[in-house]
ZAMARGU-4260 file (C-alpha; in steps of 0.2 Angstrom, whole numbers, plus 5000, padded with zeros to 4 digits):
<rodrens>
0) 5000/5000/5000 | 5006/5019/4995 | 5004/5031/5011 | 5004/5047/5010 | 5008/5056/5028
5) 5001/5074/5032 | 5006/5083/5048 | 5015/5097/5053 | 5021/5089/5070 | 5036/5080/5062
10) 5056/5081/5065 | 5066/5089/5054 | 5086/5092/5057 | 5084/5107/5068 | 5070/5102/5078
15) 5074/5083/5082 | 5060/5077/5095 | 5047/5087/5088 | 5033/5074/5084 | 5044/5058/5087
20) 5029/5048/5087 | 5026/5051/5069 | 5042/5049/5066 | 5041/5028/5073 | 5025/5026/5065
25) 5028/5031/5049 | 5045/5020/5051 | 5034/5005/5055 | 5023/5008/5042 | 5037/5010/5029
30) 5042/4992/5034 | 5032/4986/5024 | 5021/4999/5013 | 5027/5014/5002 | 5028/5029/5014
35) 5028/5047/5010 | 5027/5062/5022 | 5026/5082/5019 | 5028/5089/5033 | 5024/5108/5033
40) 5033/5121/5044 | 5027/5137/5048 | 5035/5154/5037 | 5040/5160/5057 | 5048/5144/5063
45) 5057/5145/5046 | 5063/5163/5048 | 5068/5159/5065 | 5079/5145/5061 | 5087/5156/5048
50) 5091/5171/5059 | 5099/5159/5073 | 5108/5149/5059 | 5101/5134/5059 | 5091/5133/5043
55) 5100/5124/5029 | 5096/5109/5016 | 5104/5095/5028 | 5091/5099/5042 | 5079/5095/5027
60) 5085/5080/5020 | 5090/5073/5042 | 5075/5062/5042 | 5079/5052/5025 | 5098/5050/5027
65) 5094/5044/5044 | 5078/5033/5042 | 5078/5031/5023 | 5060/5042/5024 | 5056/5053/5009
70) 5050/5069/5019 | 5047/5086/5011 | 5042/5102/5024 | 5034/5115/5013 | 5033/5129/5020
75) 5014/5137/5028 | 5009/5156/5028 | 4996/5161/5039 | 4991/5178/5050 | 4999/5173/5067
80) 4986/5173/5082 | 4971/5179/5071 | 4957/5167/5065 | 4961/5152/5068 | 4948/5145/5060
85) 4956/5149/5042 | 4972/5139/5046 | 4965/5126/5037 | 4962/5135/5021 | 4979/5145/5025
90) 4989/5130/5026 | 4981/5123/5009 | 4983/5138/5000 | 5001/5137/5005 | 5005/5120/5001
95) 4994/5116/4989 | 5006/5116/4973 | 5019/5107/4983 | 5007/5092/4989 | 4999/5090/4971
100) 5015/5088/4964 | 5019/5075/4977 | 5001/5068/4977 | 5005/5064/4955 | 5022/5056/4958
105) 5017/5045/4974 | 4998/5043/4967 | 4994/5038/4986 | 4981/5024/4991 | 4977/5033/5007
110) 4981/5049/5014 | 4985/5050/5036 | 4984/5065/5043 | 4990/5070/5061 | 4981/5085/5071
115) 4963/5089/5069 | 4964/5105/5062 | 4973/5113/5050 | 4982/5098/5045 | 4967/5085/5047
120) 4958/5097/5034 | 4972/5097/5023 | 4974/5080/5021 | 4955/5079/5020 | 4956/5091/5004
125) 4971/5081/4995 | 4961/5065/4996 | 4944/5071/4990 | 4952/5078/4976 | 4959/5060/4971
130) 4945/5049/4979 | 4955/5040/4992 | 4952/5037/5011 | 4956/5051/5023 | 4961/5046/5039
135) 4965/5058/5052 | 4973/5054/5069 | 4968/5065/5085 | 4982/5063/5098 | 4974/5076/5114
140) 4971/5094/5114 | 4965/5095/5096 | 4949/5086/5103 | 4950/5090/5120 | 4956/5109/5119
145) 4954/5118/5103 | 4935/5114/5103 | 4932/5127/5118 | 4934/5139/5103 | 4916/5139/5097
150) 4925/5144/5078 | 4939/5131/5079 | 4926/5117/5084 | 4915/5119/5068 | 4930/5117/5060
155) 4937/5102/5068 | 4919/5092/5068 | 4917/5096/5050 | 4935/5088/5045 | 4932/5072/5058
160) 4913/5068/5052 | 4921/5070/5034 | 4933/5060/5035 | 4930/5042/5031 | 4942/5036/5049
165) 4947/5045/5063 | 4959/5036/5074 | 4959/5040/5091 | 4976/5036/5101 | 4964/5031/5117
170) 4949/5026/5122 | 4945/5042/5134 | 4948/5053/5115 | 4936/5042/5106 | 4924/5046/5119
175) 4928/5067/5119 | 4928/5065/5098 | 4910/5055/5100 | 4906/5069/5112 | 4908/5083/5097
180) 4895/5074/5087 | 4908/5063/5077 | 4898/5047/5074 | 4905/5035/5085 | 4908/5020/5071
185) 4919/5032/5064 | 4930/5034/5078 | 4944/5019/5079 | 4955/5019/5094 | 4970/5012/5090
190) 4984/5013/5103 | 5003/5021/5100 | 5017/5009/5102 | 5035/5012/5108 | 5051/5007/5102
195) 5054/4990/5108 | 5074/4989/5102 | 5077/5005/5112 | 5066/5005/5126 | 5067/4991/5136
200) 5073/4988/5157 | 5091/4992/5160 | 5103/4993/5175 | 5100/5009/5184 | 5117/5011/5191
205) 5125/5009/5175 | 5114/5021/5166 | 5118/5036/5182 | 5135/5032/5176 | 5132/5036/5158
210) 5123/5051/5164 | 5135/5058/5177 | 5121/5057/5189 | 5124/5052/5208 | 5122/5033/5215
215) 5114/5038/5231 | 5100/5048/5227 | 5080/5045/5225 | 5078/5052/5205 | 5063/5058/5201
220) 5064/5059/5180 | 5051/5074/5172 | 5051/5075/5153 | 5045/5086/5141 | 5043/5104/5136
225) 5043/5118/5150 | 5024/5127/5145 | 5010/5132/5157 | 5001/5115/5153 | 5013/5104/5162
230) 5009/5112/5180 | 5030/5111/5183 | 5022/5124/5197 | 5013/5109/5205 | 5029/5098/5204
235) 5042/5109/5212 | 5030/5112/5225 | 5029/5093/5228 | 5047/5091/5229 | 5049/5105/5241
240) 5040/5096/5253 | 5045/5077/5249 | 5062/5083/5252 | 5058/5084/5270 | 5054/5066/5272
245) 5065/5061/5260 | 5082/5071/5260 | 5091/5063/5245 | 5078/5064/5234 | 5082/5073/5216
250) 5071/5078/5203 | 5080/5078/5185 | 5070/5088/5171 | 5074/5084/5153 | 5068/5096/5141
255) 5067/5115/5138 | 5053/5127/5134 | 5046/5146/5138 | 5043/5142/5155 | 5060/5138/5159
260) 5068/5153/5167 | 5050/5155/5178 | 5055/5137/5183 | 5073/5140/5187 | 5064/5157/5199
265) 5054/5145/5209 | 5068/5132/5211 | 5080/5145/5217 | 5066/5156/5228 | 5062/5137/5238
270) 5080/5135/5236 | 5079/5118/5230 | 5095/5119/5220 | 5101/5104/5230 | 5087/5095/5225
275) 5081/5100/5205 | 5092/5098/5190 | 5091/5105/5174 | 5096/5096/5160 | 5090/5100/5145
280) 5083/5096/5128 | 5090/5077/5123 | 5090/5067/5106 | 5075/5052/5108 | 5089/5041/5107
285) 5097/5047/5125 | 5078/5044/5132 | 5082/5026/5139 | 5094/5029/5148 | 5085/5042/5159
290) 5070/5031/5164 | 5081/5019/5168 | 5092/5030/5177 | 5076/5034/5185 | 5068/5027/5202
295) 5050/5034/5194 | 5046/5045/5182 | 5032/5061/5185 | 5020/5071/5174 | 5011/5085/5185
300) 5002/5091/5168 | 4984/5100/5169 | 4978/5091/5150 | 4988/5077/5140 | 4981/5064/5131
305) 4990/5049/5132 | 5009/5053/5134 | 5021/5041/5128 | 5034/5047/5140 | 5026/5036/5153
310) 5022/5022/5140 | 5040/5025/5136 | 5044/5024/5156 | 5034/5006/5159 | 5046/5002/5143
315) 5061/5002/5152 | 5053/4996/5168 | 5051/5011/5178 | 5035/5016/5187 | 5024/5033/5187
320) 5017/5048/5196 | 5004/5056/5186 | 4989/5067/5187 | 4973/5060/5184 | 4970/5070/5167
325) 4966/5064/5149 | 4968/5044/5145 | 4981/5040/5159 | 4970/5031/5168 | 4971/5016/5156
330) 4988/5013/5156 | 4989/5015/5175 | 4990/4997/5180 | 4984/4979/5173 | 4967/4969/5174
335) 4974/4960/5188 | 4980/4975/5198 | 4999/4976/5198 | 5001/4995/5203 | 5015/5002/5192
340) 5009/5020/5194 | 5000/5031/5207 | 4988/5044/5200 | 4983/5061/5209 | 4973/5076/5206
345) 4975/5090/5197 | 4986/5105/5205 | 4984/5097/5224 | 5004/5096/5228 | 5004/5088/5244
350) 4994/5072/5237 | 5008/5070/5225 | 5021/5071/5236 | 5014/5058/5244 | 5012/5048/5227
355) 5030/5047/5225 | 5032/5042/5243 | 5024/5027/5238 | 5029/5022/5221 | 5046/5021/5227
360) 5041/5006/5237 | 5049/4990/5228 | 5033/4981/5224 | 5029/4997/5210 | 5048/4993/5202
365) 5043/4976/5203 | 5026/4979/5192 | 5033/4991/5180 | 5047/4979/5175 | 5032/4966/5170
370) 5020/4979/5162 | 5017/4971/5143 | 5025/4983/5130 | 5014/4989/5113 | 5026/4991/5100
375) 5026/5003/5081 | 5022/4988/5073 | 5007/4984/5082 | 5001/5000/5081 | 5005/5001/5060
380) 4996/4985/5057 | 4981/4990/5064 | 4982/5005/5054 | 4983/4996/5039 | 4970/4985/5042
385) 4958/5001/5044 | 4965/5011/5028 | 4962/4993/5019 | 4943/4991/5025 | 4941/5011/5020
390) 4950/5008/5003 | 4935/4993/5001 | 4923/5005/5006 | 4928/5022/4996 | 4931/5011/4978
395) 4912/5013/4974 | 4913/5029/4977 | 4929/5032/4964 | 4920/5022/4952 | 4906/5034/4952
400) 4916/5047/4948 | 4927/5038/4935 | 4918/5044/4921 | 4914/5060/4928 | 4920/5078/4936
405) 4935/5073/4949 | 4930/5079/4967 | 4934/5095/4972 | 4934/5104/4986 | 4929/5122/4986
410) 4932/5133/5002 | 4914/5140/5008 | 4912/5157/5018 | 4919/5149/5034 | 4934/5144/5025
415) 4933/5124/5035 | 4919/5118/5025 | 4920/5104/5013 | 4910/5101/5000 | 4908/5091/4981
420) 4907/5098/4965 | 4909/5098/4945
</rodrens>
């Protein structure tokens, strides 16, 4: 099968662990099937890149020398914090030219979007103008989010009802895209996988050592990227009062984003410098090796969906603290109630302090090194096996347009509605 990949949440060279799970399923899928990505990046990230030198035609070409991926990042226009519900029509007015090209030479089967809206309406388009599926994947706050915007919700429910799959990456999202008016036989949840030659249980001692971290302290791992929806606030406050119970107790945070100087402020005003490290952005492939440096790993966030940093975590057999938010909840033990995780409410502090208290009892360790790992490859074959029952279903449809106009999508006064025409 030919598939054709549509998301702007995709590495390229200069932003390496944007959109990593795209990355592992489009490699799975490629396995196996012909895969093609476009991946377009917005005129400002460009024009950033180029002013702190980091733009250039190797960033580009990273993800094929690298994973033998054809990947091709056209670039998006659109007016920056002002009707959002025209970034649909923005971003294909942008690409347009650049995806029919791609769309003639490839001559996909399918098309797989990631992101409701815009890119879930831009794969929509492409694939109503050749007659083939459209499947679009919702991974969190495209669903659970972006619909509070009364605009951005028309816009989101038109692409999902339209297109002929949605895959949802939990069960708690299916339920919130059902919950928008999607029609729930639509709505497919099919579960993101990890991967398994990478993460997997290792020695913790030997990982510190890799890591420069210390032997003798309790590590607390966060990862991720510093913004106001990951409630670090929440966290640090936590910490500051586990580390009266538990004095060697060392949280390590592994990622960067605008929140991090505030961060640093609160660390140093509860002077926690003993006890907080910073270190920074890493490559996916370091990611091992700090879980399993790990004694458990923490997310404190106010909305996720279902993170693979903790799926990631259980991979290398290290349990978690979470709040109690999005699809967490069906990944936070087994049917037969081995505990490898501890969840807590939203923004209460004290209750996770206590959490972690707990989870680093051995019988969580113990549970989280048994936890039964999902791999890419589960996950792509389940894809497949959709886009084949849609390719079944859409060929009457292509054959009742053979002789006829080609479908085409014309852009209506709201600019996110989708329609059919001659």
């Amino acid at each position: 099968m030919r598939i054709l990949f549509f998301s702007s949440i995709f590495p390229h060279g200069a932003a390496r662990v944007t959109g990593t799970y795209n990355l592992d399923l489009c490699r799975a899928l490629a396995a196996e099937h012909s895969v093609r990505v476009v991946a377009p990046r917005t005129f400002m990230n460009v024009w950033h890149q180029r002013r702190n030198g980091l733009e250039s035609r190797a960033n580009d070409n990273w993800v094929t020398e690298q994973f033998g991926l054809p990947v091709s990042y056209p670039t998006t226009y659109f007016v920056p914090k002002l009707g959002r519900r025209f970034f649909g029509t923005e971003m294909w007015w942008s690409v347009r030219r650049h995806l029919r090209q791609v769309l003639a030479e490839f001559q996909p089967d399918a098309i797989v979007s990631y992101w409701a809206h815009p890119d879930g309406e831009v794969g929509l388009r492409a694939a109503r103008e050749l007659g083939i599926p459209a499947v679009n994947i919702v991974g969190g706050s495209d669903v659970l989010i972006l619909p509070k915007n009364r605009a951005r919700r028309r816009c989101i429910v038109r692409v999902l009802t339209e297109s002929d799959g949605v895959m949802s990456v939990s069960e708690k999202l299916r339920q919130g895209a059902i919950e928008l008016g999607v029609p729930s036989q639509q709505i497919h949840t099919i579960y993101q996988g990890i991967d398994g030659e990478r993460f997997y249980p290792g020695d913790a001692a030997i990982a510190r050592r890799q890591l420069s971290l210390p032997l003798d302290r309790k590590i607390l791992l966060w990862v991720g990227r510093m913004a106001e929806v990951k409630g670090l606030d929440v966290l640090i406050a936590a910490v500051d009062e586990l580390r009266q119970r538990i004095p060697n107790v060392l949280l390590v945070l592994v990622g960067s984003g605008p929140l991090r100087d505030s961060v640093a402020t609160d660390v140093a005003w509860r002077e926690l410098s003993e006890h907080v490290r910073f270190a920074g952005s890493q490559l996916p492939e370091a990611l091992p090796d700090w879980y399993r440096a790990a004694d458990v790993t923490v997310l404190s966030s106010t909305s996720e969906g279902l993170p693979n940093v903790l799926r990631e975590s259980l991979a290398c057999g290290r349990p978690f603290v979470s709040t109690d938010v999005g699809s967490i909840t069906e990944i936070a033990d087994s049917a037969g109630g081995a505990a490898w995780s501890e969840l807590v409410p939203v923004g209460d502090a004290n209750a996770f302090a206590a959490a972690i208290e707990r989870v680093l009892q051995p019988e969580y360790l113990a549970a989280a090194q048994a936890w039964p790992r999902r791999v890419w490859t589960d996950t792509a074959r389940e894809l497949v096996q959709l886009l084949n029952q849609l390719r079944t279903e859409t060929a009457p449809k292509v054959e009742q347009h053979a002789a006829g106009p080609n479908l085409r999508i014309f852009p209506s006064a709201s600019l996110c509605s989708i329609q059919t025409g001659s």
